[in-house]
C-alpha positions in Angstrom: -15.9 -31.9 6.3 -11.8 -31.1 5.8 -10.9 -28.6 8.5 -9.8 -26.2 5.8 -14.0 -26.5 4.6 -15.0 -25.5 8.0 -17.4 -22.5 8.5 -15.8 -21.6 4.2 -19.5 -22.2 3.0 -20.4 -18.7 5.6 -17.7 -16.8 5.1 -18.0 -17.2 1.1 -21.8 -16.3 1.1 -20.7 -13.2 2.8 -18.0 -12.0 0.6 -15.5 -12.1 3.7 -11.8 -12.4 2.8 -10.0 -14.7 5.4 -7.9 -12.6 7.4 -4.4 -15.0 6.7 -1.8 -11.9 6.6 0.7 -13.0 8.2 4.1 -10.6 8.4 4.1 -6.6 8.2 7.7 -5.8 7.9 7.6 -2.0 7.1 8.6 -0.9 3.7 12.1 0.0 3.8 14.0 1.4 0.9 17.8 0.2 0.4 19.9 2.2 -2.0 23.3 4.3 -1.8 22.1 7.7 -2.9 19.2 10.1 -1.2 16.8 11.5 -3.0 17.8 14.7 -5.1 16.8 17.0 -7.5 13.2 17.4 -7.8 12.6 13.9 -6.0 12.2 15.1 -2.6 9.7 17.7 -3.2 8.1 14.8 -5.6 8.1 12.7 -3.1 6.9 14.8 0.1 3.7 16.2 -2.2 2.8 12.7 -3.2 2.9 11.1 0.2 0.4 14.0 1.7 -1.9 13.9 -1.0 -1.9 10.1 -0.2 -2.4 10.7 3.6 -4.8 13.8 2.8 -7.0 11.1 1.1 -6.6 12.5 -2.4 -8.0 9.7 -4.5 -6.0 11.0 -8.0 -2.6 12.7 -8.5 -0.3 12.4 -11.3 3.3 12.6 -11.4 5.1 14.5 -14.4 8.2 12.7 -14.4 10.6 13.9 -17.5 13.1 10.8 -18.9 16.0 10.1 -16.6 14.7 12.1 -13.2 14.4 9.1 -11.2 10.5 8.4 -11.4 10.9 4.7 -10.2 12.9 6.1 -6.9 10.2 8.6 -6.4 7.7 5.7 -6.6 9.6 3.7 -3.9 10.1 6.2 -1.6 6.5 7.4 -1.6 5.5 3.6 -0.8 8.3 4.4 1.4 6.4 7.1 3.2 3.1 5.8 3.4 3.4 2.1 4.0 0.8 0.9 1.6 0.6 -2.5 -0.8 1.0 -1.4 -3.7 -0.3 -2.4 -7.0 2.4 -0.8 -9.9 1.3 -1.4 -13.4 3.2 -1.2 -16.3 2.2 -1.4 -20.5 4.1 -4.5 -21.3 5.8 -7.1 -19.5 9.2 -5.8 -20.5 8.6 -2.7 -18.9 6.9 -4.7 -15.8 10.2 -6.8 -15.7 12.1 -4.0 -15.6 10.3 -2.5 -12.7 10.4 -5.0 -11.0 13.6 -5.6 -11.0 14.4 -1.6 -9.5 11.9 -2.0 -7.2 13.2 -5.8 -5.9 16.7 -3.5 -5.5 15.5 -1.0 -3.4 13.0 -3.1 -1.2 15.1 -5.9 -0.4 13.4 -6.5 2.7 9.7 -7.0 1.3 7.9 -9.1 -1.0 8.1 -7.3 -4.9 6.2 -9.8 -7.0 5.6 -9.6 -10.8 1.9 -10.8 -12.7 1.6 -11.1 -16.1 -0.2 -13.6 -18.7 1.4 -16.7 -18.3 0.6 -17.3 -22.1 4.2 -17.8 -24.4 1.3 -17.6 -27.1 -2.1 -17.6 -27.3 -4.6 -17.9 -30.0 -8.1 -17.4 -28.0 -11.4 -19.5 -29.2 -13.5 -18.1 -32.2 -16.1 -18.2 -34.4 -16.0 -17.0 -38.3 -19.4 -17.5 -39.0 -18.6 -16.1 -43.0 -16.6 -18.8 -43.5 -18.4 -21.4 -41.0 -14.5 -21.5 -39.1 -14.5 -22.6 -35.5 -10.9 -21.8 -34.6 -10.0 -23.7 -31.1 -8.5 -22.3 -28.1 -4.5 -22.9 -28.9 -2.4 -21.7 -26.1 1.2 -22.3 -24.5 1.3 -21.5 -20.7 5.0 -20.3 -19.5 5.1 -22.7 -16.2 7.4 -20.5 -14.5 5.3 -17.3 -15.0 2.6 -19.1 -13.9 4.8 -20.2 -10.7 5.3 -16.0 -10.1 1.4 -15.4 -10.4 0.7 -17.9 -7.7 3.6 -16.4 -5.9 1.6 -12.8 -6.5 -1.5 -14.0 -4.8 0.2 -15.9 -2.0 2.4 -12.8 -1.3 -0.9 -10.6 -1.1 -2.8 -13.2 1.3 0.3 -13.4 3.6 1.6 -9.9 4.1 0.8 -6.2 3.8 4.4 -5.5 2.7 3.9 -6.5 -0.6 4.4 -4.4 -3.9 3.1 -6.3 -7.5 4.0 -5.1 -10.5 1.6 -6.1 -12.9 0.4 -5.5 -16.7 -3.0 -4.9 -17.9 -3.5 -8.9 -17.3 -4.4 -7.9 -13.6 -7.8 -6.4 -14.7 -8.6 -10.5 -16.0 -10.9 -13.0 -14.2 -8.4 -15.1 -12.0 -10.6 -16.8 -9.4 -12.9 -15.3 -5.9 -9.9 -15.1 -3.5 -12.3 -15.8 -0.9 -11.7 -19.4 -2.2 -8.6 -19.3 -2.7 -7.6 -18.2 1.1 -10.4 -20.4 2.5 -9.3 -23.6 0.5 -5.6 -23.2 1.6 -4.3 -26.3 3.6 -2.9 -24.7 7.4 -0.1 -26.6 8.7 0.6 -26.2 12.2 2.7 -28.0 14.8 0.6 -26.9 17.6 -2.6 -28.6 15.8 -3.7 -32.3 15.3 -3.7 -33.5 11.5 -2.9 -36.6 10.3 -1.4 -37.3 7.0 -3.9 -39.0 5.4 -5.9 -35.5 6.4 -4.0 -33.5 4.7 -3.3 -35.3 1.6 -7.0 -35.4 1.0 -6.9 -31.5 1.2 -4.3 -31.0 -0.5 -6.5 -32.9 -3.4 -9.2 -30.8 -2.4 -7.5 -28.1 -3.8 -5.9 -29.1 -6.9 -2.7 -31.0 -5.9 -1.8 -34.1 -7.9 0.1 -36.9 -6.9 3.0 -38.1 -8.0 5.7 -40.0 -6.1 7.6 -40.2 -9.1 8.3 -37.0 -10.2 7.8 -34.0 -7.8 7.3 -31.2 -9.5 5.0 -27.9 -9.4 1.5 -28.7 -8.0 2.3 -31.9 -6.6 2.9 -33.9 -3.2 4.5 -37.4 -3.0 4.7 -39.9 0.4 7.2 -41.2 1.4 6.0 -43.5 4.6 5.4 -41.0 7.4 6.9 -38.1 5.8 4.5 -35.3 2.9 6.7 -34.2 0.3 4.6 -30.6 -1.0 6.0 -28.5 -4.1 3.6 -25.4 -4.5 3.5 -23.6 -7.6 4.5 -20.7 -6.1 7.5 -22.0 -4.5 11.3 -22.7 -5.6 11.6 -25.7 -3.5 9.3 -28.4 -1.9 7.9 -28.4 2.0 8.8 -31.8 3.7 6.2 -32.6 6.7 6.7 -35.4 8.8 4.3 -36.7 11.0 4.0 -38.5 14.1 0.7 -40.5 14.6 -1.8 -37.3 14.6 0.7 -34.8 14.8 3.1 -32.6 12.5 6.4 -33.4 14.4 8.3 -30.8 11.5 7.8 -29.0 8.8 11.0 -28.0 6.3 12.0 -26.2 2.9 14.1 -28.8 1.4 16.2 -28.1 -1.7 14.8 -29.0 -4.3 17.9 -30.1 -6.1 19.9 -31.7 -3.2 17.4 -32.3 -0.5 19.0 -30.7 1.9 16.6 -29.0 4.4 16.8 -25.1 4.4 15.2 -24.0 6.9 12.1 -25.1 9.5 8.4 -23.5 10.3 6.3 -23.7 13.0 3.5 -23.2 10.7 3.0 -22.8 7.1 -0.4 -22.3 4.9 -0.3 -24.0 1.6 -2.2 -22.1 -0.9 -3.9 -24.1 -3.5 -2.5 -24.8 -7.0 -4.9 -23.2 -9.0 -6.8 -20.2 -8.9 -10.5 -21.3 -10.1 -10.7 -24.1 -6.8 -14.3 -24.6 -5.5 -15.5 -26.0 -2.4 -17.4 -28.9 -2.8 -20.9 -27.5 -1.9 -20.2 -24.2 -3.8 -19.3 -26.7 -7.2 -22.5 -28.6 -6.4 -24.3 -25.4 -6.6 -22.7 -24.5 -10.0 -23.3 -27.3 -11.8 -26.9 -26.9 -10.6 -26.9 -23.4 -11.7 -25.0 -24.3 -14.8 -27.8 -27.0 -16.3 -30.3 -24.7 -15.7 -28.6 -22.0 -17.9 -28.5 -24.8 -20.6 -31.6 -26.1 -20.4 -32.8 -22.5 -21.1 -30.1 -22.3 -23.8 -31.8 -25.1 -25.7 -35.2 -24.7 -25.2 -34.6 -21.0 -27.0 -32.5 -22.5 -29.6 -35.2 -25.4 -30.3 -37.7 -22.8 -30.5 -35.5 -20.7 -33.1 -35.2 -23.7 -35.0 -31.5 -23.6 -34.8 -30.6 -27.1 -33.8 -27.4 -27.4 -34.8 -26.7 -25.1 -32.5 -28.8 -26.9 -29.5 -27.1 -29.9 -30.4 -23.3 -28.1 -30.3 -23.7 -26.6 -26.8 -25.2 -29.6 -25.3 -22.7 -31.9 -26.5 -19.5 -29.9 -24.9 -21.5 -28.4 -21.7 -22.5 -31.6 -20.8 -18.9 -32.9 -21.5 -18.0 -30.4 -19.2 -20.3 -31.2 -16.7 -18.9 -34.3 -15.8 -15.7 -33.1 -16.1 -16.7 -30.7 -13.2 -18.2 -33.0 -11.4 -16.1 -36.3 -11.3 -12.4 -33.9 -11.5 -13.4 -30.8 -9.9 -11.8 -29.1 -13.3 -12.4 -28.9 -17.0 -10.6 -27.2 -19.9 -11.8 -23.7 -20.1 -13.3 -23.5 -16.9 -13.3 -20.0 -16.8 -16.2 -19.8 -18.7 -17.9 -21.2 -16.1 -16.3 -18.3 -13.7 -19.7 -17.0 -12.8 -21.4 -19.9 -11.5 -18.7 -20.9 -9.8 -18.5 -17.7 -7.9 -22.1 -17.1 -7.5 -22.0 -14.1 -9.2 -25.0 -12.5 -11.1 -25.5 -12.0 -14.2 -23.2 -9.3 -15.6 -21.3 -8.8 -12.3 -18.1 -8.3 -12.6 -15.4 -11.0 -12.1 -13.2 -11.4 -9.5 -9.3 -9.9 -10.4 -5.9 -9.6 -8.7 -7.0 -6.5 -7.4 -9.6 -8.5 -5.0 -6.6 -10.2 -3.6 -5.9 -6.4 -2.1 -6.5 -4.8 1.0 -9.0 -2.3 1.2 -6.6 0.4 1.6 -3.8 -0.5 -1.0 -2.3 2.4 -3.4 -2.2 1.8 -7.1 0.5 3.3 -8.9 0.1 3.0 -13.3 3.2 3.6 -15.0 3.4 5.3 -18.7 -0.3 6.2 -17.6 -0.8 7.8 -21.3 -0.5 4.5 -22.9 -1.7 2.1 -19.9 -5.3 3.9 -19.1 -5.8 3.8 -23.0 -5.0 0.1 -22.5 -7.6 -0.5 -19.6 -10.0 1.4 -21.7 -10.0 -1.1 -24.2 -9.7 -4.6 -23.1 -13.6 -4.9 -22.0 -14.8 -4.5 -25.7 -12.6 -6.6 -27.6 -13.1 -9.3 -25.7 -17.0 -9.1 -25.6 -17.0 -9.3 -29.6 -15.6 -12.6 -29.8 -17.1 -14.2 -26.8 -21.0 -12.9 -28.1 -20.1 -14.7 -31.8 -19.5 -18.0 -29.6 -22.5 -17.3 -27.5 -24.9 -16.9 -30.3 -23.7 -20.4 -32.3 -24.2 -22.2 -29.7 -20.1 -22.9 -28.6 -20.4 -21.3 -25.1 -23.1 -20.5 -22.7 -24.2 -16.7 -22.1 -22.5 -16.7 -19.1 -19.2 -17.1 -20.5 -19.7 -13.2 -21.3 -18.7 -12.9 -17.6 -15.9 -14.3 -17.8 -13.9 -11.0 -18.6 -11.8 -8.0 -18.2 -12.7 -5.5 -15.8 -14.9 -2.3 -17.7 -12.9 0.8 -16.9 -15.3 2.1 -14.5 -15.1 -1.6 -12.7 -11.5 -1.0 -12.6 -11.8 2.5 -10.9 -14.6 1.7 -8.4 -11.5 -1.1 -7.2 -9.0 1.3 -7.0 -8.5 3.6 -3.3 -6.2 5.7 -4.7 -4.4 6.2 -7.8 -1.0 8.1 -8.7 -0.8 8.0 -12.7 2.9 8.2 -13.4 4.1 9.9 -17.2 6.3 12.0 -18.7 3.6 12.9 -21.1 0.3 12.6 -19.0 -3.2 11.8 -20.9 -5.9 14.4 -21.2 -8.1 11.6 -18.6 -5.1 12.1 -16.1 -5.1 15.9 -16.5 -8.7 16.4 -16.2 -9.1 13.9 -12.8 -6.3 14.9 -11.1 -6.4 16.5 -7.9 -2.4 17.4 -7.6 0.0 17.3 -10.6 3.6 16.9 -9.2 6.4 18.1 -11.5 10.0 16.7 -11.6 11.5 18.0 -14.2 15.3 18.3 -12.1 17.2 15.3 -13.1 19.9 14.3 -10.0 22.3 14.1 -12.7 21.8 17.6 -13.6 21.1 16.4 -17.1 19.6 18.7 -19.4 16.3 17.7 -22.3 18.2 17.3 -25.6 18.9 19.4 -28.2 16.7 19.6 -30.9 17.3 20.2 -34.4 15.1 20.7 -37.7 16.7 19.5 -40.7 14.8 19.1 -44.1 13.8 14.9 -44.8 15.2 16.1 -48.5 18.6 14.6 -47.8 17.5 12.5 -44.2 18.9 8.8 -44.8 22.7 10.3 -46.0 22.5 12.8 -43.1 21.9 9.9 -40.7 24.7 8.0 -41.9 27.1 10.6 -41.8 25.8 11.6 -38.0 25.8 7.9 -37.0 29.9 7.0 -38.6 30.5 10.4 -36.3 28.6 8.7 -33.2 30.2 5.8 -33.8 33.9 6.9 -33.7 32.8 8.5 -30.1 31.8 5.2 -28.8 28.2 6.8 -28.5 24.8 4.9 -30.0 21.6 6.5 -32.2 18.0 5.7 -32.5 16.2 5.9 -35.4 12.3 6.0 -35.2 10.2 5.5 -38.7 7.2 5.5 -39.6 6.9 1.8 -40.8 8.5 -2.6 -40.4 9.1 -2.0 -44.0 10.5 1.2 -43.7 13.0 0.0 -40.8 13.9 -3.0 -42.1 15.2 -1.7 -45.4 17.2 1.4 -44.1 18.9 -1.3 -42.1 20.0 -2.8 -45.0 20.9 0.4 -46.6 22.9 0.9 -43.3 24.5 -2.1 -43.0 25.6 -1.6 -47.2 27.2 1.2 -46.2 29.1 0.1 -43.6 27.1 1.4 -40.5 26.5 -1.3 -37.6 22.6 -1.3 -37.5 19.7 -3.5 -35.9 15.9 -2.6 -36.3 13.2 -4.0 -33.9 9.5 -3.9 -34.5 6.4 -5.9 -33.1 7.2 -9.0 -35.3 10.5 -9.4 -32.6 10.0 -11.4 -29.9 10.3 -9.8 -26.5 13.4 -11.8 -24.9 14.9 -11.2 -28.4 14.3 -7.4 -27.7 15.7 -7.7 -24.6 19.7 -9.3 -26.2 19.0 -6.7 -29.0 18.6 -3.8 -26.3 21.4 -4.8 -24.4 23.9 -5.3 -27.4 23.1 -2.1 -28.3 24.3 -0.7 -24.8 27.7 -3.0 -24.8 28.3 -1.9 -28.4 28.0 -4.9 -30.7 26.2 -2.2 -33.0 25.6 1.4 -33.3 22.5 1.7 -34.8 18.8 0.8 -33.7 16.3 1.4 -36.4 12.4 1.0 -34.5 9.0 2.3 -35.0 7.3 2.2 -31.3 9.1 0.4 -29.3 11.7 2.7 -28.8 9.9 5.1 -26.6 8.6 4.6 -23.1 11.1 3.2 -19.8 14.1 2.4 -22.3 16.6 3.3 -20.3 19.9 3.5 -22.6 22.1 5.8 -21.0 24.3 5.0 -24.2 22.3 6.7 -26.5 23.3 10.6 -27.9 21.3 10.7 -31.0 17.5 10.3 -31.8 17.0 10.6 -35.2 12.7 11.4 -36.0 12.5 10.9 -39.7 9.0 12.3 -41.3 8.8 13.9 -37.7 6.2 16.3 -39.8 3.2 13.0 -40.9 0.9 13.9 -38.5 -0.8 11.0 -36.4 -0.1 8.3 -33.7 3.7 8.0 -34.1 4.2 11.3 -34.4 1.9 13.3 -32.2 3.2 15.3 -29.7 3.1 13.1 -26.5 4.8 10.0 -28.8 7.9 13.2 -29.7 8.4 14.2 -26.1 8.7 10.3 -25.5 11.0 10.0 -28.5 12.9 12.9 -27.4 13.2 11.4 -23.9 15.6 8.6 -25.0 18.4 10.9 -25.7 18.1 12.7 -22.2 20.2 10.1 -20.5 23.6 11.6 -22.1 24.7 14.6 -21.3 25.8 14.7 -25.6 22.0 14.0 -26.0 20.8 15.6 -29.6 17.6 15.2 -31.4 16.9 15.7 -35.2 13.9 16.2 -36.5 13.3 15.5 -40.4 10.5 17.6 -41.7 9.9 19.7 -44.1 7.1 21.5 -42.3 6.8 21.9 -38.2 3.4 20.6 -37.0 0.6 21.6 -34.4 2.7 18.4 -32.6 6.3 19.2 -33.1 6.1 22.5 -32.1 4.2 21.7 -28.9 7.1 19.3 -28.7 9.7 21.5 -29.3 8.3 24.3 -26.9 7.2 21.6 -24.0 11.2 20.3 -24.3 12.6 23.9 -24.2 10.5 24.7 -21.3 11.7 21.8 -19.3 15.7 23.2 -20.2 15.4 26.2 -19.1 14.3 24.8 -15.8 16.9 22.8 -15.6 19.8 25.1 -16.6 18.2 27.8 -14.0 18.8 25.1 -11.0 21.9 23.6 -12.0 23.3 27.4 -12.1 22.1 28.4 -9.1 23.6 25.1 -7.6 26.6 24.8 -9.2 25.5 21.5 -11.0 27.9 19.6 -14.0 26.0 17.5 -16.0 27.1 13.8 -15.8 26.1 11.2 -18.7 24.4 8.6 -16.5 26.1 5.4 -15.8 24.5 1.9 -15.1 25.5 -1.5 -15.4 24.6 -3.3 -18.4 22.1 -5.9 -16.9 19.1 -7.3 -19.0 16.3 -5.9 -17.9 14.2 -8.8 -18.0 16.7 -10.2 -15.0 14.4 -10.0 -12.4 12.4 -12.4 -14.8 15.1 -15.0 -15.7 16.6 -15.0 -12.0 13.2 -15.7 -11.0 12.2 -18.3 -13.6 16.2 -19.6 -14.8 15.3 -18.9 -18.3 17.8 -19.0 -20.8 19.0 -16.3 -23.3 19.4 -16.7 -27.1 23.4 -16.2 -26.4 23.4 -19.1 -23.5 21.6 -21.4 -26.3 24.0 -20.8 -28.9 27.1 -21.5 -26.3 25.5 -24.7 -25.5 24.6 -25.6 -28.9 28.0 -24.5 -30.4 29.6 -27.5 -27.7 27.6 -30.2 -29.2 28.0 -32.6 -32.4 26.9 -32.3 -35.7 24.8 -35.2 -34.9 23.1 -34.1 -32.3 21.8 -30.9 -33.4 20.5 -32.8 -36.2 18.4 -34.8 -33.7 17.4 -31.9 -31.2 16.1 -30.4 -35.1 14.4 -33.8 -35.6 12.7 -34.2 -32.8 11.7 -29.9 -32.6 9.6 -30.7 -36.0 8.2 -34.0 -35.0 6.8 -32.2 -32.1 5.3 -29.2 -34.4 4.1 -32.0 -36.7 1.7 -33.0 -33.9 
């Protein structure tokens, strides 16, 4: 048996993790201010409710007061992992990237679904429609999940902001540490030893083209490129010994640096040991010859004959590669889990005594809430016409109650905390002070009679101040054409709704802040974590149709994105004020007089707040070199007519297949 196999089979039965943590560099935060305002109290009640072993606290953070500092120097303060997650990826890019600022030193890591798109297996049994898994995996946001997990196994200094994808099957990490290939100068291992574990555990290869998930030789020297990694690890051996071990560029080849010793984690998340596979696909036949023998008996033989064909395709897929397509489906047999026992997540890949920290926790618990049931529906349809085995029901998102029985300790983080948060917290933490000294917004009732000409007049008046406006309403439809009745009369205006992609959110975001237009018409994406310090008018129209968009958490959040300039206004079109709008109205006028009280006592100006225009998805494209829409226009604007024509030619042969 491969050394890395050695005593797995015990450890694995027992549920152990391996204990593979290597480096514990204390959390150390790096910025040029101190904390201020309302932060420090923030900050000192959150960290001893942590030590005091509270297990839920909640943060009220208004817009612009600093909440992602607070978070930092409370992980600051009690030296935990932390799991942060986020909504969306957007707003997980962005934190990342604040938090990657501030703890230079330490391992910030982003995880989300490494699906561009993704159009998940179904059954229409109306309509007799068997619609096929269709799916297109972003390589180099797979490349930062791996780098997630291998960050977790290999320090305690490690901080992953994650969305709601982190609640998802990924693989038992027990395997995933106990597979991983150890190199180490002190130790004897041949090549030929190594390259057979480094098959073992998913590694192709290819001494053609090294790329992600891949080795090559190259006579006595292993080239390795993980998928976690930016550039490859060179080993060169001497008879039964690792004489070095190297990062080597990637691009150049030059070597960048030497270790002593060095795991290799594998290259996929669902590896198996070989005795643990042997087991599943023992465990796996005897689910399907169940299967059939109750199909047979129901008479439906169509469906018998469906799920034998394609298990026992995947059978010897399993067997002879080690892998088959949609082998998380398999998930529970291949982790020896029982029946309806839940799968293994990120979150396993934690310490027992990591912190958890949920960002906009009024629309991210919701999120949680929901996952577990929507997937169930579709995966029972398969089940029951004879597609999938039961056991692919196990092969799911974490129930909410799963998810909290995983969790230490939470802090829910929210401008507008959830009636959950509020009833299970132990401590709610105001910080309401801004260290700008900015005040919550003005805001205004006006009658929706006269609304679209009063928002043009107030947005030419923006305008000629350099100064930018939000618009919410209450539909695409509705957004779309009052940006053409905008644009008609002579007003610079964008919308952006679901049916935008997010890295074209992103450019439209940031040529709103460096002034390409004035005018950003939206629905509900212009709510939580924008952070547009440009913005002086939020304009609310039908502020008074009851419901999602317009109850009073989604108004504070509205209200929010105007409390980054110290000219921040809010008008609200109505022609009747609401249960919501006035809780609205008084929760915003509550915060202000808070805040005038302590910036008089203190002496406080309010300052606009000023930021560099960055994309906020930069943590994202630094990480995975992704290009922007206005990088792809430069390049195609340099070439000839001729070649575009072919780049268009060969786009739709591709689609065509």
């Amino acid at each position: 048996m491969s050394s890395h196999l050695k005593n797995i089979e015990g450890m694995q039965m027992e549920g152990k993790l391996p204990e593979v943590r290597l480096a514990n560099t204390p959390f150390r935060v790096v910025a040029p201010y101190e904390p201020s305002g309302d932060q420090p109290q923030a900050i000192e009640k959150l960290a001893r409710g942590i030590e005091e072993g509270l297990r839920y606290q909640t943060l009220l953070g208004v817009t612009g007061s600093g909440k992602t500092f607070t978070m930092a120097k409370t992980i600051e303060a009690v030296q935990k992992p932390t799991l942060v997650m986020a909504p969306n990826k957007t707003l997980a890019a962005q934190l990342a990237a604040e938090l990657k600022e501030f703890f230079p030193d330490n391992s910030v890591v982003y995880f989300v679904s490494y699906y561009d798109y993704y159009q998940p297996e179904a059954y229409v049994p109306s309509s007799d429609t068997f619609i096929e898994k269709d799916a297109s995996i972003n390589e180099e946001v797979e490349k930062l999940r791996h780098a997630a997990t291998s960050a977790l196994l290999s320090r305690r200094d490690c901080i992953v902001v994650a969305s709601v994808s982190c609640i998802y099957g990924i693989g038992s990490p027990m395997d995933y540490a106990g597979m991983a290939v150890f190199l180490d100068k002190q130790k004897e291992m041949d090549r030929d030893q190594v390259i057979h574990e480094l098959i073992d555990i998913q590694y192709d290869r290819n001494d053609y083209e090294l790329k992600r998930g891949t080795f090559r030789v190259r006579g006595d020297a292993l080239d390795i490129f993980p998928p976690y990694a930016d550039n490859p690890v060179r080993v060169e051996f001497w008879g039964d010994e690792i004489e070095r071990i190297a990062e080597v560029s990637f691009v150049t080849g030059e070597e960048l640096g030497d270790f002593e010793a060095l795991p290799i984690w594998p290259a996929s998340h669902y590896v198996t040991a070989r005795p643990k596979m042997d087991r599943a696909l023992t465990t796996i036949r005897d689910e399907l010859r169940d299967r059939l023998q109750q199909f047979n008996e129901e008479g439906k033989l169509l469906e018998a004959q469906r799920l034998e064909m394609r298990v026992q395709y995947d059978l010897e897929m399993l067997e002879t590669m080690g892998f088959c397509s949609g082998i998380e489906n398999y998930s529970r047999h291949l982790d020896g889990r029982q029946p309806g026992e839940p799968p293994y997540t990120l979150i396993d890949y934690f310490p027992d005594d990591f912190l958890c920290i949920i960002d906009e926790s009024h629309v991210t618990v919701p999120q949680i809430r929901g996952m577990h049931e929507g997937d169930r529906s579709r995966k029972v349809t398969l089940a029951e016409h004879g597609f999938r085995l039961p056991s692919c029901l196990d092969n799911r998102p974490l129930r909410f109650d799963e998810f909290e029985e995983r969790i230490p300790q939470f802090v829910y983080v929210s401008a507008t905390p959830g009636d959950y948060e509020e009833k299970v917290s132990q401590q709610q933490v105001e910080q309401v002070i801004r260290p700008t000294g900015l005040l919550d917004p003005q805001i205004i009732l006006r009658s929706s009679a006269s609304q679209i000409d009063d928002i043009i007049d107030e947005a030419k008046e923006r305008a000629a101040r350099e100064e930018r406006v939000l618009i919410t309403t209450l539909t695409k439809k509705m957004a779309e054409d009052l940006t053409d009745h905008l644009l008609d009369q002579g007003v610079r205006a964008r919308y952006m709704h679901s049916d935008i992609g997010t890295l074209e959110r992103v450019d439209i975001l940031r040529d709103l802040r460096l002034g390409k237009f004035d005018v950003l018409v939206g629905i509900n994406l212009l709510r939580e974590g924008l952070d547009l310090p440009e913005v002086s008018l939020v304009a609310i129209l039908d502020a008074d149709k009851e419901g999602f968009l317009r109850n009073h958490r989604s108004l504070i959040q509205t209200i929010g994105r105007a409390a980054r300039n110290v000219s921040g206004q809010v008008i609200m079109y109505a022609d009747k004020t609401t249960d919501s709008m006035d809780r609205a109205i008084k929760e915003t006028a509550r915060r202000r007089r808070i805040q005038e009280a302590y910036n008089a006592e203190h002496g406080i100006e309010p300052k606009t707040i000023r930021k560099a225009i960055n994309d906020i998805m930069s943590y994202v494209t630094d990480e995975m070199g992704s290009t922007t829409a206005e990088q792809v226009n430069r390049e195609l604007a340099e070439l000839s007519r001729e070649e575009v024509l072919r780049i268009i030619g060969s786009m739709e042969d591709d689609m065509a297949e």
